[in-house]
C-alpha positions as semicolon CSV with decimal commas, in nm:
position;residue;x (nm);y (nm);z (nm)
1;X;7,042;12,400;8,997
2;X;7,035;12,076;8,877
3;X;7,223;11,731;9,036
4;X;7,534;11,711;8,853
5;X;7,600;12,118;8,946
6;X;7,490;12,022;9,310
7;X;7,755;11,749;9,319
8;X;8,011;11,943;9,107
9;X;8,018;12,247;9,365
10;X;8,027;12,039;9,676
11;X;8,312;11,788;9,541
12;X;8,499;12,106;9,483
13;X;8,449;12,250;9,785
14;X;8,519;11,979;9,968
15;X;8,834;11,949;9,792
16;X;8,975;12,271;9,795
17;X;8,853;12,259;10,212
18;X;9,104;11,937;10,202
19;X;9,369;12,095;10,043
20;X;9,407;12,423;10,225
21;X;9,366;12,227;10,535
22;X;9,642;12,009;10,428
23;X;9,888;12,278;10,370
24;X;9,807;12,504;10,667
25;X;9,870;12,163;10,869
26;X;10,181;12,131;10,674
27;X;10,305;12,495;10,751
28;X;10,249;12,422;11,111
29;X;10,537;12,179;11,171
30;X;10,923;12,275;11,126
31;X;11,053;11,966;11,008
32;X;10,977;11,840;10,692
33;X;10,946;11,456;10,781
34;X;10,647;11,574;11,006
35;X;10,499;11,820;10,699
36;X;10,488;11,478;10,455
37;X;10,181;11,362;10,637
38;X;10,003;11,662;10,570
39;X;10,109;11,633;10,168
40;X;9,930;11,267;10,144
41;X;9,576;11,389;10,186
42;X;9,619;11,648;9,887
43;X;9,768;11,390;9,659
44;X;9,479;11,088;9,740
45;X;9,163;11,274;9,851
46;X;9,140;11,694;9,782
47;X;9,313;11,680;9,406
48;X;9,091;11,354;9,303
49;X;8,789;11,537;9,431
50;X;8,873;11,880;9,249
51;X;8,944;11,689;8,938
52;X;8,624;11,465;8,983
53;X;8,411;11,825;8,998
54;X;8,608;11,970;8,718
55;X;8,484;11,623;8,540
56;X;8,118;11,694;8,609
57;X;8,136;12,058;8,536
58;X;8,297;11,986;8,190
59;X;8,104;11,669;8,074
60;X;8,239;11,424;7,872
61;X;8,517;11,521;7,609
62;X;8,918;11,546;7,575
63;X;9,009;11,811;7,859
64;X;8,797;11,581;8,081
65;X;9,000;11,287;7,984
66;X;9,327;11,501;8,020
67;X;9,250;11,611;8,399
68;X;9,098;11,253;8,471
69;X;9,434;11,102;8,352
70;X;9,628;11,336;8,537
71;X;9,446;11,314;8,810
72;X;9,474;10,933;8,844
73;X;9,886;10,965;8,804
74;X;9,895;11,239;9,070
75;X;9,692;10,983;9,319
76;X;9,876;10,655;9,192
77;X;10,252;10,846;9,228
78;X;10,185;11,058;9,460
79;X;10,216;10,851;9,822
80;X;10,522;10,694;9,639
81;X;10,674;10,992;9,579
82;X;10,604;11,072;9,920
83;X;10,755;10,752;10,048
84;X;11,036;10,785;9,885
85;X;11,112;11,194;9,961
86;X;11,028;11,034;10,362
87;X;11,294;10,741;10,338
88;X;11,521;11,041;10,158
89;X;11,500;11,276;10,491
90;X;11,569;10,986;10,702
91;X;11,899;10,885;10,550
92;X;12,011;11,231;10,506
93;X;11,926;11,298;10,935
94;X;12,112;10,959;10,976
95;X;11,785;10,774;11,109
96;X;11,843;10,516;10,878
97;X;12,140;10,384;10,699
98;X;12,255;10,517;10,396
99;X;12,224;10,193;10,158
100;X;11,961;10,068;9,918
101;X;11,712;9,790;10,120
102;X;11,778;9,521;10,019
């Protein structure tokens, strides 16, 4: 088995260990502001690492460059997203006011 397999397999597993983690962590807690801190590690460690072994696995070509890109987006949106969806929950439970920061 050579290097790039090595580190292909392990990045994956790793990942996919992140991931399921993540969302039996999520499943745990009733209220979804609680669940939102389980989402972030999906979004900016597990799905980076499965698409970085799916990279390794596939060598260098367009359907690399396709997850890679959509790989980056999910980590670059993703804690926004999840920011935003938080702030969202907090108006709606009346934590926070209702208007826009300003």
């Amino acid at each position: 088995m050579s290097a790039a397999v090595l580190a292909s397999r392990v990045l994956l597993g790793v990942g996919v260990a992140i991931i399921c983690g993540s969302a039996l962590g999520a499943l745990a807690f009733r209220h979804s502001q609680n669940r939102l801190h389980y989402i972030t590690p999906m979004t900016t460690i597990g799905a980076p690492m499965v698409g970085l072994a799916l990279a390794i696995e596939n060598s260098w070509g367009e359907t690399t460059a396709q997850i890679l890109l959509t790989v980056f987006l999910l980590a670059v949106t993703g804690p926004v997203l999840e920011s935003a969806t938080g702030r969202l929950i907090a108006q709606r439970e009346g934590w926070i006011p209702r208007r826009s920061p300003r």
